[in-house]
C-alpha positions as a Markdown table, in Angstrom:
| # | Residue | x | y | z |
|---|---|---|---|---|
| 1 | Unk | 0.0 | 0.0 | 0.0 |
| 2 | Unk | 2.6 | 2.4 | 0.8 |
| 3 | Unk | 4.2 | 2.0 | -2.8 |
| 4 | Unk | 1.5 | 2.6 | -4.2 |
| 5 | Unk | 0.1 | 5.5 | -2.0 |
| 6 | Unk | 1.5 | 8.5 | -4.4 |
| 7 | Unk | -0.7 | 6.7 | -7.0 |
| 8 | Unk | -3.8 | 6.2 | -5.3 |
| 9 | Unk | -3.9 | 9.7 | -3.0 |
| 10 | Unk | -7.5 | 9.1 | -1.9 |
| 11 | Unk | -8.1 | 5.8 | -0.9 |
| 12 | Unk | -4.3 | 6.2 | 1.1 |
| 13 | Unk | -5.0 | 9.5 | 2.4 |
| 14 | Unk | -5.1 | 8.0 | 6.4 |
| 15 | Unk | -2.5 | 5.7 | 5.8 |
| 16 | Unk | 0.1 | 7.7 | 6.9 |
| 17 | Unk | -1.6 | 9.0 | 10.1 |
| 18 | Unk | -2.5 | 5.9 | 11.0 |
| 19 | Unk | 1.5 | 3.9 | 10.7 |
| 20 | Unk | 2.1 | 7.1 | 12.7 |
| 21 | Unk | -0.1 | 6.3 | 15.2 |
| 22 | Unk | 0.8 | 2.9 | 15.3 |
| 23 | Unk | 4.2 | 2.9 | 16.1 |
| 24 | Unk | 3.5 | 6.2 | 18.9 |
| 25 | Unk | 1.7 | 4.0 | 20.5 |
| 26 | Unk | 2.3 | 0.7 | 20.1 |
| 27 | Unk | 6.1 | 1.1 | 19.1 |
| 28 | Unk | 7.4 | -0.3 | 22.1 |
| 29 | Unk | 5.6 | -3.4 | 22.2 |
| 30 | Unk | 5.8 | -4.5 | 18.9 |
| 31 | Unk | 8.0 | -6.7 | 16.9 |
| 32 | Unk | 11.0 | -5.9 | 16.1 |
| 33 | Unk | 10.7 | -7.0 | 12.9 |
| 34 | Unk | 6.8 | -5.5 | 12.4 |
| 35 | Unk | 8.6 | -2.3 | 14.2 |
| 36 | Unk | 11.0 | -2.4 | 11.6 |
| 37 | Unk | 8.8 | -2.6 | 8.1 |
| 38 | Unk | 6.7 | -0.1 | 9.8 |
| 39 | Unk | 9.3 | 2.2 | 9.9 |
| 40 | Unk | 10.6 | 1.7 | 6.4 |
| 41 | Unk | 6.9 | 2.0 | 5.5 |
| 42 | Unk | 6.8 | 6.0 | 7.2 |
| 43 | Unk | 10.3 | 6.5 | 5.2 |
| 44 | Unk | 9.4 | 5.7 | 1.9 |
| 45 | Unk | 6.0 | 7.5 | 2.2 |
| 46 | Unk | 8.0 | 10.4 | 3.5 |
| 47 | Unk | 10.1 | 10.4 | 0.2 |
| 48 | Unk | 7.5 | 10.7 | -1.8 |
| 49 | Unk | 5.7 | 13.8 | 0.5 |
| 50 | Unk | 2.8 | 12.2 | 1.7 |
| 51 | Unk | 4.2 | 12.2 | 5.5 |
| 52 | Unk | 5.5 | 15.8 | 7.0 |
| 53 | Unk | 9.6 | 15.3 | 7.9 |
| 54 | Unk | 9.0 | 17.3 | 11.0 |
| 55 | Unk | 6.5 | 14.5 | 12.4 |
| 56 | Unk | 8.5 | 11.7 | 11.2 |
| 57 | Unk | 12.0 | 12.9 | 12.8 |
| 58 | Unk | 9.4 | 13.8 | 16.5 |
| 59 | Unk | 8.7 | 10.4 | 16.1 |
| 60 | Unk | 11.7 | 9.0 | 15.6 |
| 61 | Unk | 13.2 | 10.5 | 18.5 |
| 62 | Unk | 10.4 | 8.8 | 20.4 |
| 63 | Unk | 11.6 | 5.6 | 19.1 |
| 64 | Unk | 15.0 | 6.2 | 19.7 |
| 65 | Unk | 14.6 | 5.3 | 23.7 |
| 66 | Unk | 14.0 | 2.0 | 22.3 |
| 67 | Unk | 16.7 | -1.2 | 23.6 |
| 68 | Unk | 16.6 | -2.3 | 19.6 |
| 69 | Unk | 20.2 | -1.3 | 17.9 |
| 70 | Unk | 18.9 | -2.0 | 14.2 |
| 71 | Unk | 16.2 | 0.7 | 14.8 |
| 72 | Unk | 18.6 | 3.1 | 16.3 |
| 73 | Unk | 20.8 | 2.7 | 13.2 |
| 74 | Unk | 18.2 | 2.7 | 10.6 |
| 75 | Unk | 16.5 | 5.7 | 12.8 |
| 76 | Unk | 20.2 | 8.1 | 12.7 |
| 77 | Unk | 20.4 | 7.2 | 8.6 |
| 78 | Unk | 17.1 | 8.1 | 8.3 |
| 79 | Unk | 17.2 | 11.7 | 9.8 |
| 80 | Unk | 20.6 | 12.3 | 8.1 |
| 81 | Unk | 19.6 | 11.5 | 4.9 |
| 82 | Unk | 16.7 | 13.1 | 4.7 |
| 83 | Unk | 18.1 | 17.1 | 6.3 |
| 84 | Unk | 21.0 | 16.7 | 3.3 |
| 85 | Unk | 18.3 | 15.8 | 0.7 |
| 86 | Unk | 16.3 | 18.5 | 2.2 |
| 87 | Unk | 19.1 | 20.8 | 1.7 |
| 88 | Unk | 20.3 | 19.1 | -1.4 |
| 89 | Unk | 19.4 | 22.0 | -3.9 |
| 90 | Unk | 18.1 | 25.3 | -1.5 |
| 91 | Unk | 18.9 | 25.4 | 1.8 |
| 92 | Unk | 15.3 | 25.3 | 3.2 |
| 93 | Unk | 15.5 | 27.5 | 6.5 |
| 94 | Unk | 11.8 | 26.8 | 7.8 |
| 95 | Unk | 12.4 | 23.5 | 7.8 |
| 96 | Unk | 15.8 | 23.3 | 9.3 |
| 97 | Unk | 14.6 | 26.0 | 12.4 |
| 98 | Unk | 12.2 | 23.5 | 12.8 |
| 99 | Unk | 14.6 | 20.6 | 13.3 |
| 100 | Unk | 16.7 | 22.8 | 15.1 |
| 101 | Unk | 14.3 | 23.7 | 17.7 |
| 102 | Unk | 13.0 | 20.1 | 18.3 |
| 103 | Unk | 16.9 | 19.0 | 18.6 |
| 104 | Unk | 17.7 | 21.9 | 21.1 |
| 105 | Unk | 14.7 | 20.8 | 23.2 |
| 106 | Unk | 15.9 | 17.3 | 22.9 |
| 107 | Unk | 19.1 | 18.4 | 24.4 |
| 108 | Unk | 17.9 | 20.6 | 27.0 |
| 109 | Unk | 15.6 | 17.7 | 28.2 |
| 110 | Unk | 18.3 | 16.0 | 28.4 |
| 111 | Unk | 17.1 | 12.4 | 28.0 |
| 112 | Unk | 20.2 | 10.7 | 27.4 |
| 113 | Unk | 20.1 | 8.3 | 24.5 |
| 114 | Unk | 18.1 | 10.4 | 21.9 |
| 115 | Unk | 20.4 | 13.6 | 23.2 |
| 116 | Unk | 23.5 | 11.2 | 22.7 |
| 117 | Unk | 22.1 | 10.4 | 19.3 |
| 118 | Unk | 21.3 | 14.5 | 18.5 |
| 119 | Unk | 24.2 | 15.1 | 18.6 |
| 120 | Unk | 26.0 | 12.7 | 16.4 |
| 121 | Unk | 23.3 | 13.4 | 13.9 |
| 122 | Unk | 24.2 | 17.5 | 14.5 |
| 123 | Unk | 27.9 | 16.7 | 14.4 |
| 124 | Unk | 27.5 | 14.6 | 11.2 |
| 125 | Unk | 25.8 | 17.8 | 9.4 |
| 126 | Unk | 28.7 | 19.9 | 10.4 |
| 127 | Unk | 31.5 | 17.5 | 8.9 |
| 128 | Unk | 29.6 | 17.2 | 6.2 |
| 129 | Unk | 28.9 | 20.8 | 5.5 |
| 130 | Unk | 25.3 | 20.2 | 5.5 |
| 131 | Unk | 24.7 | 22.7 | 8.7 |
| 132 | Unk | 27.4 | 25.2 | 9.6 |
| 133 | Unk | 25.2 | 27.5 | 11.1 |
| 134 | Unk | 25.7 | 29.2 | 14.6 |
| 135 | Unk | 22.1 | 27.7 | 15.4 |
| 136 | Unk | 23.7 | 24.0 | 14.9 |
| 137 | Unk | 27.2 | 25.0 | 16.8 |
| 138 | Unk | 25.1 | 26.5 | 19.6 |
| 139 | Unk | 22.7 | 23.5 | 20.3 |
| 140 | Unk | 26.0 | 21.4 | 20.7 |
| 141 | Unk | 26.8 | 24.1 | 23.0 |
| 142 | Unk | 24.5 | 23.3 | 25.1 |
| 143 | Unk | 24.9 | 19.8 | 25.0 |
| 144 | Unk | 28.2 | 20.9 | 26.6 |
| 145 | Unk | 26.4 | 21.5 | 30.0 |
| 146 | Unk | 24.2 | 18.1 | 29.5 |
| 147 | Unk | 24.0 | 16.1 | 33.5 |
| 148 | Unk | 24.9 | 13.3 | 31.4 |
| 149 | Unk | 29.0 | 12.4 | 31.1 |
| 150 | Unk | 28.1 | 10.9 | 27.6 |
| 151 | Unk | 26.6 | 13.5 | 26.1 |
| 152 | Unk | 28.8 | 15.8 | 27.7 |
| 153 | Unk | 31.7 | 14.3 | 25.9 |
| 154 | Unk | 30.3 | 13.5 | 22.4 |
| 155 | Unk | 29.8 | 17.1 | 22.6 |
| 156 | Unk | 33.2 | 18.7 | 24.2 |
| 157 | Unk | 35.0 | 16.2 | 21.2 |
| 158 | Unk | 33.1 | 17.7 | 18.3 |
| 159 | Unk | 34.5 | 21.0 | 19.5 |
| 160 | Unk | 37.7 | 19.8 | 19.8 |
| 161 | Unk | 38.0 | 17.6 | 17.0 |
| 162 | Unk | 35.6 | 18.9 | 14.2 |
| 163 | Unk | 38.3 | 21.0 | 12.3 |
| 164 | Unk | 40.8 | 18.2 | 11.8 |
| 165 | Unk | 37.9 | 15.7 | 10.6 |
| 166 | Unk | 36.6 | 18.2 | 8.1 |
| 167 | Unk | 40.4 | 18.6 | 6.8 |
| 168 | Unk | 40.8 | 14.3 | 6.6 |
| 169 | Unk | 37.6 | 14.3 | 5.1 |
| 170 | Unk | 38.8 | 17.3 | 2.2 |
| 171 | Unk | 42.1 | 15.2 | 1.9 |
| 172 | Unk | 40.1 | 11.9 | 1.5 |
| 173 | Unk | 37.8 | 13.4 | -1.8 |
| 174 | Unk | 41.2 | 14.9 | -3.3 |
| 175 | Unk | 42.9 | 11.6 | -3.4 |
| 176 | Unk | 39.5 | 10.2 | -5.0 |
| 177 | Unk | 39.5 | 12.4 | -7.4 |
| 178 | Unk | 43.5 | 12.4 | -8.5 |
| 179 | Unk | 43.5 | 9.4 | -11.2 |
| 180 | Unk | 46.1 | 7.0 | -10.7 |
| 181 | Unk | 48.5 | 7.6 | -13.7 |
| 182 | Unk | 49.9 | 4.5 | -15.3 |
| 183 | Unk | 53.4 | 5.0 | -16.2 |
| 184 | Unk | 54.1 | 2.3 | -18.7 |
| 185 | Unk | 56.4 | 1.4 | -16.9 |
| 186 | Unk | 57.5 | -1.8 | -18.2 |
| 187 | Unk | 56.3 | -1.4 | -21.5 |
| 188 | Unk | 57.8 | 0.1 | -24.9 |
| 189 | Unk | 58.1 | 4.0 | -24.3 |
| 190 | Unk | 56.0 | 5.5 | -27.2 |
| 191 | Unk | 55.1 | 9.0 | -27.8 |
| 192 | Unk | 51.5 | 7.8 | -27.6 |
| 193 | Unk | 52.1 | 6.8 | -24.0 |
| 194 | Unk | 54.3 | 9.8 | -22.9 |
| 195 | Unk | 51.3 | 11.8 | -24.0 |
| 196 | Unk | 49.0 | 9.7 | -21.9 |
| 197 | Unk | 51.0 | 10.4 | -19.0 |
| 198 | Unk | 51.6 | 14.0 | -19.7 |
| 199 | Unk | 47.4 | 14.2 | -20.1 |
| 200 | Unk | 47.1 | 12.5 | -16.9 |
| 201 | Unk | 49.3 | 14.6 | -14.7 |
| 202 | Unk | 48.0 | 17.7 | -16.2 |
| 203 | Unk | 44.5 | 16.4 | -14.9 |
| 204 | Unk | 45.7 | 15.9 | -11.7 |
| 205 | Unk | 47.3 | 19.4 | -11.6 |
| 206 | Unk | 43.9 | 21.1 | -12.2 |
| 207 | Unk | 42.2 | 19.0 | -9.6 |
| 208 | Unk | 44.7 | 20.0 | -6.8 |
| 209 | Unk | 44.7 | 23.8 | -8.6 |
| 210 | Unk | 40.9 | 23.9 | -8.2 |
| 211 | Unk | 40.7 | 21.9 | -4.7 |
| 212 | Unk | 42.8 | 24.3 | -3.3 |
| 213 | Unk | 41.6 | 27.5 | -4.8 |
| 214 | Unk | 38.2 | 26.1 | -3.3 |
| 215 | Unk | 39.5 | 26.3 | 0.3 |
| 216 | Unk | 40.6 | 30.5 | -0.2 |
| 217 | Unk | 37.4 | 30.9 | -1.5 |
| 218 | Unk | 35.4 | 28.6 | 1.4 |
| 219 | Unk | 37.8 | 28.8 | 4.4 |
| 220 | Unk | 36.9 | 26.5 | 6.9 |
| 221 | Unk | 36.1 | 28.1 | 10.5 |
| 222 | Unk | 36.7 | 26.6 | 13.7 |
| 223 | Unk | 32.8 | 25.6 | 15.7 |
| 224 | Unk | 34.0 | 26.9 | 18.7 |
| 225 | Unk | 34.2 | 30.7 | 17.5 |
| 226 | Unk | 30.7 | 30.9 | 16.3 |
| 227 | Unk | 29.6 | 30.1 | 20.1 |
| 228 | Unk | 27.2 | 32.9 | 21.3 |
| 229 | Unk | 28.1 | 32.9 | 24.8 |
| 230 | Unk | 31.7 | 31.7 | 25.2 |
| 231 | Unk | 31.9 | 33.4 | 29.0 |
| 232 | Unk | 28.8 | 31.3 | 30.3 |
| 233 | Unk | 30.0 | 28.0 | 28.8 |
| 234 | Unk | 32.9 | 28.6 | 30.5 |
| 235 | Unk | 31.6 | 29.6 | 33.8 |
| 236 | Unk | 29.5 | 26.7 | 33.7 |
| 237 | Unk | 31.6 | 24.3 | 32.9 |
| 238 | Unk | 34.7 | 25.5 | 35.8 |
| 239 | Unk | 31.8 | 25.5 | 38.3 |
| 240 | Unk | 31.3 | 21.5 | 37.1 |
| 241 | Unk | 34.6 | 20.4 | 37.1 |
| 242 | Unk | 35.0 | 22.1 | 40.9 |
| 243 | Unk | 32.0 | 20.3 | 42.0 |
| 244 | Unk | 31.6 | 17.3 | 40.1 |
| 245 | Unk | 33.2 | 13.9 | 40.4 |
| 246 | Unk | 33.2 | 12.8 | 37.1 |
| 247 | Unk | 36.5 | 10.4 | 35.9 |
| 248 | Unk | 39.9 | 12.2 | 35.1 |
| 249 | Unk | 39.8 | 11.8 | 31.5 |
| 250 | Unk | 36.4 | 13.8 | 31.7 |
| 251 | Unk | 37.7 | 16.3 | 33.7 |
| 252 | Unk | 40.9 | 16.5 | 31.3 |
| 253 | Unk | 38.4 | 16.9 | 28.5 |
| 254 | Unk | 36.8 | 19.7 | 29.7 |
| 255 | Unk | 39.8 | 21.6 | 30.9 |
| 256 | Unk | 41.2 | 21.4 | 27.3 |
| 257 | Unk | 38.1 | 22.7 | 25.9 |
| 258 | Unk | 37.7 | 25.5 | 28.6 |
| 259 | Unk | 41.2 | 26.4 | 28.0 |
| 260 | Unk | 40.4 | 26.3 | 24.1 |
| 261 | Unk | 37.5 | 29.0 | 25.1 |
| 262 | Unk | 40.1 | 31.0 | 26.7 |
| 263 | Unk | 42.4 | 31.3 | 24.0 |
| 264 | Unk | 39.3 | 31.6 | 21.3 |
| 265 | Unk | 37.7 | 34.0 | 22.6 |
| 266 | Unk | 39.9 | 35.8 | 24.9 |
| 267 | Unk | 37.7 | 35.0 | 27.9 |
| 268 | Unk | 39.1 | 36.6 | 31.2 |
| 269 | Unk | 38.6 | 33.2 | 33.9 |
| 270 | Unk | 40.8 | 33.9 | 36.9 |
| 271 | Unk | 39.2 | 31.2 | 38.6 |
| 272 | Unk | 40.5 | 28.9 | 36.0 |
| 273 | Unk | 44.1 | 29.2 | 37.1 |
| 274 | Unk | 43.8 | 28.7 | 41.0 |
């Protein structure tokens, strides 16, 4: 029924609402494999616009709390996918507030799975330039204050690591795209094959020309200066790691990033030197 919804508009017109319903209610309970089609059911109907992506990614986050792995995986692809073909041609600002808002309230709830899991998916969009936005940098920002040491430090590592990712990642699609020239190296040196060569390093020439005139033209910027409120994070985050008694590598973690503030954004924290 559901492939065939876009076809028959009328007579499928509830089905969406009602596989919604379904799984709200009956989600937990159900089979994981029933749970499952169910699920791949909502996305396909959601490709082809009959369900609203703002309902579908509420719902999934619902789901998320869930103790079944192949759900939580299929449920992160899902919401990934769909903001980067959402934002595949026009970046679609309603929409992405939208998401935005609903993450951020995910976060500040602070229910520790599904805000674990908001910020992969918001840490994913970053790396892959999907969302560079302050809004996106400053929900992880707040998941940088999260009562939970997981979230906590999903969060403080995007911070700290984001910028040398993206870099890997810029590296990685430059060596995909440089062909690999064949020398002819042991066979009979023509001028046919000296001009294949020469054809194939000029190619790779103008890759690495254009990939790198690329990065004057879109600099990459660390996350951590487009954070609103650099003082307050930092505040908040001293205050934790005098009071707290989370493990050393945690409280490592933070000092590094609260340090990093410092430096960033020229914070004046005496306390953080006592």
């Amino acid at each position: 029924m559901c492939h065939v919804s876009s076809s028959y508009k009328d007579e499928c017109s509830d089905l969406g609402f009602q596989l919604l319903q379904l799984m709200e209610t009956y989600g937990s309970v159900l089979h994981p494999d029933v749970r499952a089609k169910i699920y791949q059911c909502l996305i396909l109907m959601r490709n082809k616009n009959l369900v609203d992506p703002l309902i579908l990614i509420k719902l999934s986050f619902k789901l998320i709390v869930i103790q079944d792995k192949s759900l939580r995986v299929a449920i992160g692809d899902y919401i990934l996918n769909d903001i980067k073909t959402i934002n595949m041609n026009k970046t679609n600002e309603k929409i992405n507030k939208q998401i935005q808002a609903l993450l951020f309230d995910i976060v500040s709830e602070d229910t520790s799975v599904a805000a674990r899991k908001s910020v992969e998916i918001l840490s994913d969009l970053y790396r892959k330039k999907i969302w560079t936005d302050a809004r996106t940098v400053n929900v992880l920002a707040c998941a940088c204050t999260s009562k939970s040491s997981r979230v906590l430090v999903s969060a403080i590592s995007f911070f700290l690591g984001i910028d040398v990712k993206m870099m890997e990642d810029e590296d990685e699609d430059m060596k995909s795209q440089l062909t690999e020239i064949n020398y002819h190296e042991h066979s009979k040196k023509t001028k046919k094959r000296l001009r294949q060569v020469k054809r194939q390093q000029d190619r790779n020439k103008k890759v690495q020309r254009d990939k790198q005139g690329a990065k004057i033209l879109t600099p990459l910027f660390p996350a951590i200066q487009l954070i609103n409120n650099p003082q307050s994070l930092a505040e908040k985050l001293l205050a934790r790691l005098r009071q707290s008694g989370e493990k050393f590598e945690v409280r490592l973690l933070c000092m590094n990033f609260v340090s990093r503030l410092i430096g960033c954004h020229e914070l004046i924290l005496l306390g953080f030197y006592r």
